[in-house]
C-alpha positions as CSV (number, residue, x, y, z in Angstrom):
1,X,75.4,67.1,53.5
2,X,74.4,70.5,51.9
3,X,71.3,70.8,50.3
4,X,70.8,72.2,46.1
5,X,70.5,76.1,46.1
6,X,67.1,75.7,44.3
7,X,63.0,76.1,44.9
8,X,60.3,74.1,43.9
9,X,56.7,75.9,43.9
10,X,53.2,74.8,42.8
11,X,52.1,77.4,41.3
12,X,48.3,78.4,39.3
13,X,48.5,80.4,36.2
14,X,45.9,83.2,36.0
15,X,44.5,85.6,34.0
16,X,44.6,88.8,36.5
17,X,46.6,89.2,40.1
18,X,43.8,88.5,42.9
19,X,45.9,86.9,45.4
20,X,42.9,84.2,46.7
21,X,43.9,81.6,44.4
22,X,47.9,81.7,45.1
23,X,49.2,78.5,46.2
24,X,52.0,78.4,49.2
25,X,55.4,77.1,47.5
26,X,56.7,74.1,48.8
27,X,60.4,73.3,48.8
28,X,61.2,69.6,47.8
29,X,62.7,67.4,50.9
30,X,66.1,65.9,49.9
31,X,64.8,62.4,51.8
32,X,66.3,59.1,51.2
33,X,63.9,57.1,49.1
34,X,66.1,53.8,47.7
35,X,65.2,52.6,44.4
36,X,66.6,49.3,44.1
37,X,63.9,47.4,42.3
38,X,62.5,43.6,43.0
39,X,64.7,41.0,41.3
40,X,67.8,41.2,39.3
41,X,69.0,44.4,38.1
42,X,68.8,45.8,34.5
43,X,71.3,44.7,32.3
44,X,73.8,47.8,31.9
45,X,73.2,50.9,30.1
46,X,74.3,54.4,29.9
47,X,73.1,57.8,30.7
48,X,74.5,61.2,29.9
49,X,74.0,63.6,33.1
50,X,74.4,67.4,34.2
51,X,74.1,68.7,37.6
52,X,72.8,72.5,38.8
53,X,70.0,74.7,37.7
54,X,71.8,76.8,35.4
55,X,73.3,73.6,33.3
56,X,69.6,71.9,33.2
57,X,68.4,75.0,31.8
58,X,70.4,75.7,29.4
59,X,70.6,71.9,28.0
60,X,66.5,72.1,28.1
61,X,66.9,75.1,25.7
62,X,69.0,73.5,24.2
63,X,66.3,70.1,23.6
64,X,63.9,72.1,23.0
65,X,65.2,74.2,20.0
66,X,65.8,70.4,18.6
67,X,69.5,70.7,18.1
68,X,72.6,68.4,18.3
69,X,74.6,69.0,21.2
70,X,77.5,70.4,19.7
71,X,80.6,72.1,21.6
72,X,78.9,75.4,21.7
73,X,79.7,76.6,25.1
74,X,76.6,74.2,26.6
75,X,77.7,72.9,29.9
76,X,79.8,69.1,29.5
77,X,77.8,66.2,30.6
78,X,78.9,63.4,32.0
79,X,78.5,59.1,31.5
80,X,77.5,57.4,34.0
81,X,75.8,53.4,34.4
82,X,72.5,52.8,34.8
83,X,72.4,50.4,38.0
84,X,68.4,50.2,37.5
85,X,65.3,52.0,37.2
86,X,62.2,52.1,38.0
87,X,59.6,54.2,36.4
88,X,60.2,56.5,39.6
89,X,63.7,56.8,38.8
90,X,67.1,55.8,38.7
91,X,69.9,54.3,40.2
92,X,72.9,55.4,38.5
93,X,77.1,54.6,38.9
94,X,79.3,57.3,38.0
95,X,82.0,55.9,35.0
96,X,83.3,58.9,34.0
97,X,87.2,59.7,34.2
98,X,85.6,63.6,35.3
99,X,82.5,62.6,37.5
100,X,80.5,65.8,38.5
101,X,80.5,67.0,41.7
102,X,76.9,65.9,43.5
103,X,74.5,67.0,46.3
104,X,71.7,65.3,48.2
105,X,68.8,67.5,46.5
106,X,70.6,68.8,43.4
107,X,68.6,68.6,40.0
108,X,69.9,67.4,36.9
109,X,69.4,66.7,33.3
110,X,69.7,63.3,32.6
111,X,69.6,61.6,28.9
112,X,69.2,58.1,28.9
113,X,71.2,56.2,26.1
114,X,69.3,55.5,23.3
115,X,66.5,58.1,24.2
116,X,66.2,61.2,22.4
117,X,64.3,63.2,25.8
118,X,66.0,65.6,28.2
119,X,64.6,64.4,31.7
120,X,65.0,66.2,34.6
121,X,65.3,64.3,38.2
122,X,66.7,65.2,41.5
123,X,69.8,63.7,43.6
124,X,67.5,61.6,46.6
125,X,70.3,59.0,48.1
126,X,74.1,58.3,48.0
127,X,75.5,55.1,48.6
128,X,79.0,53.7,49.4
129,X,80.6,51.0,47.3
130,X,83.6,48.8,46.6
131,X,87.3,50.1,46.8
132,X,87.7,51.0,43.1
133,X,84.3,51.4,41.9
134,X,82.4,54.6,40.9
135,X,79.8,56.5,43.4
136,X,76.1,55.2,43.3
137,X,73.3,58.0,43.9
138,X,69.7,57.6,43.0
139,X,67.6,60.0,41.5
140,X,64.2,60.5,41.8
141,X,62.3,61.4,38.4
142,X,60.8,64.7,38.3
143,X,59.8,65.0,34.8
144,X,60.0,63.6,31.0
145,X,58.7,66.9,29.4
146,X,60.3,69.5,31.3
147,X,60.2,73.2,29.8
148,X,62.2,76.2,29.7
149,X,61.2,79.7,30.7
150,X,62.9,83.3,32.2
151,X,61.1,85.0,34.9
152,X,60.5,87.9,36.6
153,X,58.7,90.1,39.1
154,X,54.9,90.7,37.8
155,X,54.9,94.2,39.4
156,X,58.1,95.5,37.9
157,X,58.9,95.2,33.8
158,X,62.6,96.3,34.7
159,X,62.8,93.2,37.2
160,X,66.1,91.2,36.2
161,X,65.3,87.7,34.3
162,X,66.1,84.4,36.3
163,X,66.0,81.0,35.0
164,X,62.9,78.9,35.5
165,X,62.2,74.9,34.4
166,X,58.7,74.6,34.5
167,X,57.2,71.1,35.3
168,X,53.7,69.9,33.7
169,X,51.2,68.6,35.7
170,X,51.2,64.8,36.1
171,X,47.6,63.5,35.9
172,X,48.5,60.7,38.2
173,X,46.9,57.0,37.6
174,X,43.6,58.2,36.6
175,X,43.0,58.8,39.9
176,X,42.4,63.1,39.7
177,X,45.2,63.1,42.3
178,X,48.3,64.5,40.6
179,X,50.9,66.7,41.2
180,X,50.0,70.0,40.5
181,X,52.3,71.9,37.8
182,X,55.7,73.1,39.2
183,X,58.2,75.6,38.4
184,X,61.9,75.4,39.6
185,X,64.1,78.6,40.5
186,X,66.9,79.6,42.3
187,X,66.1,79.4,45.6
188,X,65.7,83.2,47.1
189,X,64.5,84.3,43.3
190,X,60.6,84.8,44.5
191,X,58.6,84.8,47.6
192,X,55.6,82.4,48.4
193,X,52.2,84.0,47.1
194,X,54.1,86.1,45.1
195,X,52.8,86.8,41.4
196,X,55.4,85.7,38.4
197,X,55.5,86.9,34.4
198,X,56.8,83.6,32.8
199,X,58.6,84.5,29.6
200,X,58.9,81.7,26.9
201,X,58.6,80.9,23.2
202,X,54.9,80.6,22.9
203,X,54.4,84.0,24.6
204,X,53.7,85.4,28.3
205,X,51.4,84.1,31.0
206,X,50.9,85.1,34.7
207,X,51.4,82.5,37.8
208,X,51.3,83.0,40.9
209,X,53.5,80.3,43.5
């Protein structure tokens, strides 16, 4: 089973380039965590879902700018049944006469039915079913309040632009022990340790990963 084509790094934002504050990037594990919960499963529900960097990008734009998904050239999503969740994640069936194509590791935009938030999660299991019935995968939740951003290299202006989906830092339980904010690009896009101009709507900051 292949692997998603995309990075996750911790990163520190910063104010000028000293390199003694960078933090080493760490690329998610595709590991099988199972998220079948105690007890009966949820009745059934829905879910609209999009697989691959590029697509959850461009539909987090798309959230973001608080429009209606029209047919305006956004990548299709497609339906699929929530199995049950926990508030790790989900287990989800695919229903769709078109199912998308899936990896162990691949992120996606997910939009829960009756929810108007654009999460982002990542393909963690597959599992085999009955002769006629859909494919069930479970993904893990990465974040409720994911954003959208282009980057580039800090020390060249003329760098090209990849896409980015930055992840906000989770305060944990109270506990002072949560994850540390994340940003997700194609994998290849940036070394570890290397300094990053994040371009989005509210202006331009510095990170290093």
């Amino acid at each position: 089973i292949r692997s998603s084509k995309s990075a996750f790094a911790s990163f520190n934002t910063r104010s000028s380039c000293s390199r003694s504050t960078a933090l080493r990037a760490k690329t998610l594990a595709a590991t099988i965590i199972p998220l079948w919960p105690v007890g009966e499963p949820m009745a059934a529900t829905f879910c609209q879902l999009c697989p691959g960097l590029p697509a959850v990008w461009q539909n987090v734009v798309n959230a973001q700018a608080g429009e209606r998904r029209v047919a305006s050239g956004l990548p299709p999503m497609t339906q699929c049944q929530v199995v049950n969740h926990t508030p790790a994640g989900y287990a989800l069936r695919q229903t769709d006469a078109a199912p998308a194509a899936l990896r162990i590791g691949e992120i996606v935009a997910l939009q829960a039915e009756g929810r108007n938030v654009m999460q982002v999660a990542l393909v963690r299991w597959f599992r085999n079913t009955l002769k006629g019935s859909g494919l069930e995968f479970g993904c893990e939740l990465l974040s409720e309040r994911p954003s959208a951003a282009l980057g580039r290299s800090e020390s060249a202006d003329d760098a090209p632009k990849v896409p980015m989906i930055l992840l906000p830092e989770d305060a944990g339980s109270g506990t002072g022990e949560g994850a540390a904010p994340q940003v997700v690009v194609p994998a290849g896009a940036f070394a570890a340790e290397q300094a990053v101009a994040i371009e989005r709507d509210s202006g331009t900051e510095l990170i290093v990963l």
